[in-house]
C-alpha positions, 0 to 999 in steps of 0.5 A: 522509490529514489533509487533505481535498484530498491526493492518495494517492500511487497506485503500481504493486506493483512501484512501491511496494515500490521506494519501501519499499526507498528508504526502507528499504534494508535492509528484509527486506520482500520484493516477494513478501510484497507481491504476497502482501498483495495477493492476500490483500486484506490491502492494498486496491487500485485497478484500471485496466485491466490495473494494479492500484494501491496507495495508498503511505500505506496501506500504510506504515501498514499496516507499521507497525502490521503485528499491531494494527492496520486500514488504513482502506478505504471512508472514502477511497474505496479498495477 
């Protein structure tokens, strides 16, 4: 994020691989590999009670760089 006042966009596993697939109907990107990216810990998320969240932009630049590249973490306050 650039701006020190944005709110990340939190959503739902489920929640942000619809939000993939609106972006990019054609995407070969499976919710699987989502679930898989963070079990794994390669995607950070958020827990609140029984809901884990993942911050959107974060995961897009993640898959957008998918080989070369480290998401920042600690610095926003995302575990």
């Amino acid at each position: 994020m650039t701006e020190s006042n944005t709110i990340p966009r939190m959503r739902t596993i489920p929640k942000a691989y619809e939000e993939i697939k609106r972006l990019d109907n054609n995407t070969c990107f499976s919710l699987r590999a989502l679930r898989r990216m963070v079990s794994t810990g390669e995607i950070p998320t958020v827990q609140i009670n029984s809901k884990r969240l993942i911050n959107l932009d974060l995961l897009l630049d993640r898959l957008a760089c998918y080989n070369d590249c480290t998401i920042r973490t600690s610095e926003q306050g995302v575990h």
